[in-house]
VEXTI-425065 format. One record per residue (C-alpha): residue number from 1; x, y, z; residue in one letter. Coordinates in steps of 0.1 Angstrom, whole numbers. Example, Ala and Ser with C-alpha at 12.3 -4.5 7.8 and 13.67 -1.06 7.14 Angstrom:
% VEXTI-425065
  pos   east  north     up  code
    1    123    -45     78     A
    2    137    -11     71     S
//
This chain:
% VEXTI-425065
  pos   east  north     up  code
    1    978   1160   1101     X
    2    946   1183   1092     X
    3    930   1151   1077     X
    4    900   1128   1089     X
    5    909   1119   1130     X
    6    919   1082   1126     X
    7    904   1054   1146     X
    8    936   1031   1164     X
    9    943   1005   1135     X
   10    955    998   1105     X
   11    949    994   1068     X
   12    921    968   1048     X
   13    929    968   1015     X
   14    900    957    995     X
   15    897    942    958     X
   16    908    916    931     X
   17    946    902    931     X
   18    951    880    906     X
   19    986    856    890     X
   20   1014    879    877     X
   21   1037    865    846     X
   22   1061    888    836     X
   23   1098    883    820     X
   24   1127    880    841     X
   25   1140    912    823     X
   26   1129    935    808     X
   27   1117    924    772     X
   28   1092    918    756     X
   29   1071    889    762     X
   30   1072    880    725     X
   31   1108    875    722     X
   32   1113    868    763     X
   33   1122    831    776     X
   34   1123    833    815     X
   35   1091    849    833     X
   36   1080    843    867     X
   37   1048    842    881     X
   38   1040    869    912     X
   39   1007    879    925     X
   40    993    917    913     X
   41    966    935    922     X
   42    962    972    928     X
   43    950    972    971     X
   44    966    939    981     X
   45    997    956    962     X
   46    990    991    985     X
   47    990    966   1011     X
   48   1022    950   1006     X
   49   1041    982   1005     X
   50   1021    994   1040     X
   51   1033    962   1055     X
   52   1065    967   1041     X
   53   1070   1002   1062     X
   54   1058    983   1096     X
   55   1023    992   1093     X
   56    997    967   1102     X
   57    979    959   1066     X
   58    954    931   1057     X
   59    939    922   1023     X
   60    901    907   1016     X
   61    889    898    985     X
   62    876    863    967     X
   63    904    841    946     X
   64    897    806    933     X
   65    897    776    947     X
   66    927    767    924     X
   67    966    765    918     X
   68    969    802    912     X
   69    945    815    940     X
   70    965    796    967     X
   71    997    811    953     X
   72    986    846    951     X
   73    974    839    986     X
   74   1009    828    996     X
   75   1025    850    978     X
   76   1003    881    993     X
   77   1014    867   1029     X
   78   1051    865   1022     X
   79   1047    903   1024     X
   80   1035    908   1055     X
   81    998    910   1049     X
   82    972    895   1068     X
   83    952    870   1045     X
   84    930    855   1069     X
   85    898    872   1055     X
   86    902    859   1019     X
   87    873    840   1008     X
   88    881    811    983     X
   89    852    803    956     X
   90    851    770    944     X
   91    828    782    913     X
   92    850    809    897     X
   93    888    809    886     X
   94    914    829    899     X
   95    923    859    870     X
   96    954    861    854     X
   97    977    894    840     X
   98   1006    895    819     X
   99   1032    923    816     X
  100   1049    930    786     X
  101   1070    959    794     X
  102   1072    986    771     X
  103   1036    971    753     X
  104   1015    974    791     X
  105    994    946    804     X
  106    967    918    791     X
  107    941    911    813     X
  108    927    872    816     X
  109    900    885    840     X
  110    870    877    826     X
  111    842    857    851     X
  112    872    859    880     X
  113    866    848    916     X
  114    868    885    927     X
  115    841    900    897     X
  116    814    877    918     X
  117    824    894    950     X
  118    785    904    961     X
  119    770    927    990     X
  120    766    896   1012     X
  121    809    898   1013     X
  122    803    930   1027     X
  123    782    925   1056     X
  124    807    899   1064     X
  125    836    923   1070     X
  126    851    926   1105     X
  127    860    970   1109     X
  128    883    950   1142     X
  129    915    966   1139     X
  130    908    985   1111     X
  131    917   1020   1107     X
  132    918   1028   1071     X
  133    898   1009   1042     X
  134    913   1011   1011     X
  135    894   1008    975     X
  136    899   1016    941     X
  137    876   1020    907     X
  138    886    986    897     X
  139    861    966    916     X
  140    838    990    907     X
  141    843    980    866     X
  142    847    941    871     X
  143    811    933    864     X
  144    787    912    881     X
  145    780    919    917     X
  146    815    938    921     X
  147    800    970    921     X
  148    772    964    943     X
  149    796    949    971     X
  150    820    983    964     X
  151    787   1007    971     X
  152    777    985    999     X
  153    816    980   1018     X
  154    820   1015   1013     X
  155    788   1025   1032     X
  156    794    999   1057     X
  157    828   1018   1067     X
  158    816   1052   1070     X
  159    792   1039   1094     X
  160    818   1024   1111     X
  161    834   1050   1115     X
  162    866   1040   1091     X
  163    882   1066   1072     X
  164    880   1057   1037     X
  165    905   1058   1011     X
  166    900   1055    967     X
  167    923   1053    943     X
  168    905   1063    912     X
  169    924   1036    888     X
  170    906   1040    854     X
  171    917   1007    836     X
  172    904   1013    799     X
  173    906    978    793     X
  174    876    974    816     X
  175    854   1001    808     X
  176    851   1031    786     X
  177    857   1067    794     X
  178    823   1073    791     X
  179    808   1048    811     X
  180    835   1050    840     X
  181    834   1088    845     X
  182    806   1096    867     X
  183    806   1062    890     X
  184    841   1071    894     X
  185    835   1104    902     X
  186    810   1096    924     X
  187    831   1070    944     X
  188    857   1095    947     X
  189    833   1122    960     X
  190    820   1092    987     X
  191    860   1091   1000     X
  192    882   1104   1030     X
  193    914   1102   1013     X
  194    913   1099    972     X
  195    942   1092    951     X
  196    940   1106    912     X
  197    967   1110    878     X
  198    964   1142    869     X
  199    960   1131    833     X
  200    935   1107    845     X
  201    912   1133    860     X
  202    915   1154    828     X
  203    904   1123    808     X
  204    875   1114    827     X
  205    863   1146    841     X
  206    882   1176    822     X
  207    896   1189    853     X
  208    933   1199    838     X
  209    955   1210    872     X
  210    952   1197    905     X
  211    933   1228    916     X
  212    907   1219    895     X
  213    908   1180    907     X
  214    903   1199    942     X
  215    869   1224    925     X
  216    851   1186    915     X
  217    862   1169    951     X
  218    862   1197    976     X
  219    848   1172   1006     X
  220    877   1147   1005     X
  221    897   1157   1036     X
  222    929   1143   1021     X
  223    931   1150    975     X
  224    965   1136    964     X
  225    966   1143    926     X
  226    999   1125    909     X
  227   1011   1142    880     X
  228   1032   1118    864     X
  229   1074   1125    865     X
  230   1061   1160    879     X
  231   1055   1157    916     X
  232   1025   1150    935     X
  233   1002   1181    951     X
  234    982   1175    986     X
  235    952   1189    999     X
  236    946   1187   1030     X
  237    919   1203   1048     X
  238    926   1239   1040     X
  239    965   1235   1034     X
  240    985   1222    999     X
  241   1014   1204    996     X
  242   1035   1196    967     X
  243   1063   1173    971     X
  244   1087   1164    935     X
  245   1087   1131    923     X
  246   1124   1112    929     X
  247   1145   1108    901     X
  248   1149   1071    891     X
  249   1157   1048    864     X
  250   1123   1034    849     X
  251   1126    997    843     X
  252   1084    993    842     X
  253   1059   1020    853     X
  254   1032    996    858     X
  255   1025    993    898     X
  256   1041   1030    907     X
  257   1007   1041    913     X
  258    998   1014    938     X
  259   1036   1019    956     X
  260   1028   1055    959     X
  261    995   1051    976     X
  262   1009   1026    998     X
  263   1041   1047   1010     X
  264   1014   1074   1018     X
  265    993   1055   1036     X
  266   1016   1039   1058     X
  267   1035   1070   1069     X
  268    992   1087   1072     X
  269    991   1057   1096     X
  270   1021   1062   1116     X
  271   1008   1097   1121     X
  272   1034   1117   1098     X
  273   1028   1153   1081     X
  274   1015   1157   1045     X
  275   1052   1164   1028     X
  276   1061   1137   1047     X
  277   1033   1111   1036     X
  278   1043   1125    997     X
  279   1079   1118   1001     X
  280   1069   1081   1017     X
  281   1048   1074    985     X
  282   1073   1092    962     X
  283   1097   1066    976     X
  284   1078   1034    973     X
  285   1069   1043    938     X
  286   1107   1047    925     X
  287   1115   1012    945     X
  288   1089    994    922     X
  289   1098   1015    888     X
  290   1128    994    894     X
  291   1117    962    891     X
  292   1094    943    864     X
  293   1069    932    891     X
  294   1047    953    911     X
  295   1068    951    947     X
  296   1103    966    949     X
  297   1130    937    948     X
  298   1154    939    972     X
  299   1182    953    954     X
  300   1159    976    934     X
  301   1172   1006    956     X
  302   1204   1007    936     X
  303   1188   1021    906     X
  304   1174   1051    925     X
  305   1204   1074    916     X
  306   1208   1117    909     X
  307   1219   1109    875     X
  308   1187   1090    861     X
  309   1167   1105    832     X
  310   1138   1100    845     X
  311   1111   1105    877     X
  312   1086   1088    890     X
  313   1053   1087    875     X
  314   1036   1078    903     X
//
């Protein structure tokens, strides 16, 4: 590893989780008449997978005090994730997602729990234990006070001494090109280890290959820039690594980003080499592509198979 020297610990995964309904199968939610109701969110998701590969992983953010905010809580736990820092706020809802595979996602967000995280939630966070923080341009788009507690954890962890790591997640939904591209840019340029779509950063920023992701963000001691069914390249320090995506059977794309991310981060955590974090993520995202929700089921390794049209677009 020619990355950032890691502190002993493991993972914090900060920012909004909110209730999951999604159909059974996959159909679409018009025409669908089983769903179930899961907990989604982009870092308590990264989380989950960390945990999932034996890596020590907590989540922190703000839910309601409500049905859904204890269940996503629950539900987060089930996983392996360490919940104990969750505030619950008895003023603002939990948010709410549905998936309607093949047609993406609808956001019932609006005023959440988690938009009204503030810098005062910041100043509250323990570093104990932690190693990596992880964060993504989601919070920074919620609204509110969101943004102001992202700028404000951020800066708390560098000073700690906490390596930390951004996923860029652009969700048009939430904010325009225009408006998202220079805080996002900036956040990333703020980060250790920074997670981009190739498409994404040639939407927001014009920068069309991975070398040119690496031109606008030559500081981050770990660039991991997905490009889609493709493979995924890695900078790190002075050396790059590209590592194929896996060849899988896509049942729903949505949550391969935060799979990937997670693999890679728990094997950067158990002190594994760059090809070796990409194959961990590559891994973790083909589990979820499997599955309607956002974590793997456990049978969803079956559908990872050599004769599958498709790769992972993680």
């Amino acid at each position: 590893m020619t990355g950032p020297a890691l502190r002993p610990g493991g993972l914090l995964a900060v920012g909004e989780t909110m209730a999951m309904v999604a159909p059974v199968a996959a159909e679409p939610v018009e025409h669908a008449e089983v769903f179930r109701m899961d907990a989604g969110g982009a870092e308590s998701n990264v989380a989950a997978h960390v945990a999932a590969l034996g890596v020590r992983a907590a989540w922190f953010s703000r839910v309601g005090d409500d049905a859904l905010g204890r269940r996503v809580a629950r539900r987060v736990a089930a996983r392996g994730v360490d919940v104990s820092r969750v505030a619950v706020d008895a003023r603002h809802p939990t948010g709410l997602y549905v998936k309607d595979p093949g047609a993406g996602v609808a956001y019932y967000r609006a005023g959440s729990a988690a938009a009204h995280l503030a810098p005062g939630d910041a100043d509250a966070v323990s570093w104990d234990g932690v190693a990596v923080l992880h964060v993504s341009g989601i919070t920074a788009a919620l609204g509110d006070t969101a943004p102001a507690f992202l700028d404000r954890l951020i800066e708390r962890a560098r000073a700690a001494g906490v390596a930390v790591g951004f996923d860029v997640n652009h969700r048009a939904p939430l904010w325009s090109v225009a408006a998202a591209a220079a805080p996002l840019l900036d956040l990333a340029r703020r980060a250790d280890i920074v997670f981009v779509g190739r498409d994404e950063a040639e939407v927001l920023w014009g920068a069309a290959t991975a070398e040119a992701v690496r031109e606008l963000l030559p500081a981050a001691a770990q660039l991991v820039v997905k490009d889609g069914a493709v493979g995924a390249t890695l900078f790190d320090g002075d050396e790059t690594v590209f590592e194929p995506a896996l060849v899988v059977e896509v049942v729903e794309p949505v949550g391969a980003g935060d799979a990937f991310a997670g693999g890679y981060l728990a094997a950067l955590l158990a002190g594994a080499d760059g090809a070796e974090r990409l194959r961990c993520g590559h891994a973790r995202a083909a589990l979820t592509m499997a599955t309607t929700g956002d974590f793997p089921d456990p049978i969803a390794s079956a559908a990872i198979h050599p004769a599958s049209s498709e790769r992972t677009p993680a």
